[in-house]
N, C-alpha and C positions, 0 to 999 in steps of 0.2 A: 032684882036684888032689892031686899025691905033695907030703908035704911031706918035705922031705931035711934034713940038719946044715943047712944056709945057710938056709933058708927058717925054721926055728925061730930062728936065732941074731936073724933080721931081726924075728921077730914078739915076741921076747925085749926087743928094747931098744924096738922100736915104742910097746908098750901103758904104758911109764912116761913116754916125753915126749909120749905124748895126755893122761896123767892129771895131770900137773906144769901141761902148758899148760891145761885145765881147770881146775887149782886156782888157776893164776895167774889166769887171766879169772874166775874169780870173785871175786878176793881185789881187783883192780882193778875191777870194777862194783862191791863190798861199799866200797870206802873213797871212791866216786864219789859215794855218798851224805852225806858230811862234806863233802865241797866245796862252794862257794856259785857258783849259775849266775849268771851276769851276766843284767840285767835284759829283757835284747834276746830271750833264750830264753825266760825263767822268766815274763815278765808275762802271758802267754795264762792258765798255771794260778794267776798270783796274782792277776788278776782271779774267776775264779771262787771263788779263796779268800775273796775281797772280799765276794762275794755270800752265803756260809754266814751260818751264826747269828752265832758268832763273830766272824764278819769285818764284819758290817754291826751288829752291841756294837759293836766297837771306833770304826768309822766315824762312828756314831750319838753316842757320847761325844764325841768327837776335834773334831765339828762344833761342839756344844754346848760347848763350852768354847772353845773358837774364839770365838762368840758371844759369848759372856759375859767374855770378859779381852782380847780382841786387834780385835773389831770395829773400837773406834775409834782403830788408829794411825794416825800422820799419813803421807802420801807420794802419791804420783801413781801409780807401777806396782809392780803385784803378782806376783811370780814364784811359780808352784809344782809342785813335782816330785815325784810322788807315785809308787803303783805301776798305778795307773789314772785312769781320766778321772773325775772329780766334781765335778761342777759346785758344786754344795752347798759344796764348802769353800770356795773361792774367793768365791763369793757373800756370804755372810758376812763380806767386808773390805770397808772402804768406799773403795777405791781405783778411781780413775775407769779405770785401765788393767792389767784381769786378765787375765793368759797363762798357760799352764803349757803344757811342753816333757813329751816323752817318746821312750825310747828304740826301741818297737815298735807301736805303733797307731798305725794310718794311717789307719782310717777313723773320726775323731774328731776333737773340735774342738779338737786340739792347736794350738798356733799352729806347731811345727815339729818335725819326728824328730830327734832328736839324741844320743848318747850323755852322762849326767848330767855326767863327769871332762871333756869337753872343749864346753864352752855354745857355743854362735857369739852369744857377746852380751858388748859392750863393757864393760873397766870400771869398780864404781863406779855403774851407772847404776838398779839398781832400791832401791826403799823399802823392801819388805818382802817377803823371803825365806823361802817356806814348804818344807820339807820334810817328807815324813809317808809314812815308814820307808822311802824309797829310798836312807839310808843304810847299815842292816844288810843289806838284798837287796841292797848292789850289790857289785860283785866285787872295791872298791877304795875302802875307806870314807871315808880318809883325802884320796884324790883328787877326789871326788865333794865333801865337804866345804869342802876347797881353792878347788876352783871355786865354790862355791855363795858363801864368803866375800868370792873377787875381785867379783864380779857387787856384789857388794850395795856399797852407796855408803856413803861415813862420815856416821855419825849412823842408818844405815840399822839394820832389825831382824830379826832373823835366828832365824825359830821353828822348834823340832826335833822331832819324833813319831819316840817308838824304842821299839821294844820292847825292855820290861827284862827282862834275861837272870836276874833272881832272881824276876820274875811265874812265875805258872801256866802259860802258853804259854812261858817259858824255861826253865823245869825240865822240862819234859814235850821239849823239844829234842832230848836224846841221844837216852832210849828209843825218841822218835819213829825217830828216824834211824835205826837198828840194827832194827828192827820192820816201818818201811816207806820209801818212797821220794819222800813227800808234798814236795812245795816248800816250803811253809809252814813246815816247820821247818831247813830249811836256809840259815841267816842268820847273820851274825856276833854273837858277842857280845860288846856292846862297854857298858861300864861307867859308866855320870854321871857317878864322878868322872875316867875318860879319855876322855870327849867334853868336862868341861870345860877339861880341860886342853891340845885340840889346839885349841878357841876361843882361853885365853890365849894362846898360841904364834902364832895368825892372827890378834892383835891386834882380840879380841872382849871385852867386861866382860857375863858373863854378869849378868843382871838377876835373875834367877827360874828355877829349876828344883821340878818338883813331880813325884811321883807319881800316876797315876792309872787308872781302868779295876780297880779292887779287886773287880769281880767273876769269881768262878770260870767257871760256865757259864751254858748255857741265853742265850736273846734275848727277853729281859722287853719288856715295854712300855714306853715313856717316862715316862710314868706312876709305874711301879713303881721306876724309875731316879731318879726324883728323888725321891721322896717312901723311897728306901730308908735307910734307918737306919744301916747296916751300910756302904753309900757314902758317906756322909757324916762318919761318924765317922772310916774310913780317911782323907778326904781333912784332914780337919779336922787332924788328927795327920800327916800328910804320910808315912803306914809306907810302907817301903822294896818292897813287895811286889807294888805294883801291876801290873797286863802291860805299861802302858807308862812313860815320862815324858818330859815336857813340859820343854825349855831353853828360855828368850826371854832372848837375846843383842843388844849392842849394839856397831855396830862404830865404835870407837874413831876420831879422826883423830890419824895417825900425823904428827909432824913433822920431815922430815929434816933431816942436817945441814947442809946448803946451803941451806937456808931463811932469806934475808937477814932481818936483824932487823927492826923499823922504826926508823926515825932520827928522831924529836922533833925538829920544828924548836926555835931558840932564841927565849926569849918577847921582846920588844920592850923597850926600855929604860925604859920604865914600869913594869914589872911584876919588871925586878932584885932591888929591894931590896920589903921587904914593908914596906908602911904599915900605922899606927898602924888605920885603918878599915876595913883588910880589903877584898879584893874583891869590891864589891856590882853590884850591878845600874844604882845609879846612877852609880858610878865609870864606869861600862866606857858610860854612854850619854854623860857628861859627855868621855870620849877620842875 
């Protein structure tokens, strides 16, 4: 092949917009990794993340204290929305009617697929409302939340599992992400005191907020989990450090202003003026 003027001029401007649009597609896969996937893609590999050491810590705590503080609230059905199927949490409540929804597993005893931001379930109608961290993996923390609020009914209770963006798995987030492409660190970071403050705004009176999960690594025995020293003193002190924290919320009944007052009938003409003997038990048999 003769290469001529024109055939250099083309190969001249060619090899700078092949290396630009290389630089661009990588500089676009590179900042793909700070994004957060919606849960419909990401759940295949946050299931597996479930299963690690880590991830069955975390599960194994999460259960355990479930037990032990929320076993016995009171209500008939139990919602919960997680990033996989576990029976074991749900189990745990003593509510005669447990479901839990999910965005992509199908072959599971979900009660329905549905995306977390829009339920197909009436308002108002469930007792107690479990999330456990399908708030930080979902692609719309705020919306997700929203709806978890309407669902729940007033007097209803509304428990949170998040990981906390100042634990050991939130600090280890960025490098993660700049390093490799793992799911598990691509989640929002969202704050105790601005998760409690979008409950005040959804007209929730947070009850209890705690840190916990105050271990680094490694998947100890149960055993060692409870009898650990070091776990207990962090929970004891409630340090801000833990991987996760726990909110149990309560949702308020709100009263609007078209809410006729009640109107007190007027008492009988006995009971006008007040007598010297007071309203007793034998007045009101002797009337």
């Amino acid at each position: 092949m003769e290469f001529n003027e024109h055939n250099k001029s083309q190969l001249s401007f060619s090899h700078p917009k092949m290396f630009n649009k290389r630089i661009s597609n990588f500089k676009e896969r590179f900042l793909q990794r700070f994004d957060v996937i919606d849960l419909t893609l990401s759940a295949k590999h946050l299931r597996q993340w479930n299963q690690s050491d880590f991830g069955a810590y975390l599960n194994g705590y999460e259960n355990r204290f479930i037990c032990k503080y929320f076993s016995q609230l009171p209500g008939y059905r139990l919602l919960r929305l997680g990033l996989s199927e576990d029976s074991e949490s749900t189990n745990n409540f003593g509510q005669l009617h447990r479901f839990s929804l999910h965005p992509a597993e199908m072959h599971s005893s979900h009660a329905a697929i549905c995306n977390y931001d829009e339920l197909p379930i009436p308002s108002g109608v469930i007792d107690v409302t479990l999330l456990q961290h399908s708030l930080e993996f979902s692609s719309s923390p705020s919306a997700v939340l929203s709806e978890a609020c309407r669902v729940t009914a007033p007097g209803g209770h509304l428990l949170l599992f998040v990981l906390n963006p100042f634990g050991l798995h939130g600090l280890k987030k960025l490098p993660m992400q700049i390093l490799t492409e793992k799911i598990q660190y691509r989640f929002h970071n969202l704050r105790l005191g601005r998760v409690i403050d979008w409950l005040s705004l959804l007209g929730f009176e947070v009850m209890a907020a705690r840190y916990g999960a105050h271990r680094l690594v490694g998947r100890p025995s149960e055993t060692l989990i409870a009898s650990s020293r070091y776990e207990r003193w962090c929970e004891k002190f409630n340090l801000p450090f833990g991987n996760i924290y726990i909110v149990h919320a309560v949702k308020r009944e709100v009263q609007g202003v078209t809410r006729m007052k009640h109107i007190w009938r007027q008492s009988g003409p006995g009971y006008s003026r007040p007598s010297g003997q007071g309203v007793t038990l034998e007045n009101i048999c002797k009337r």
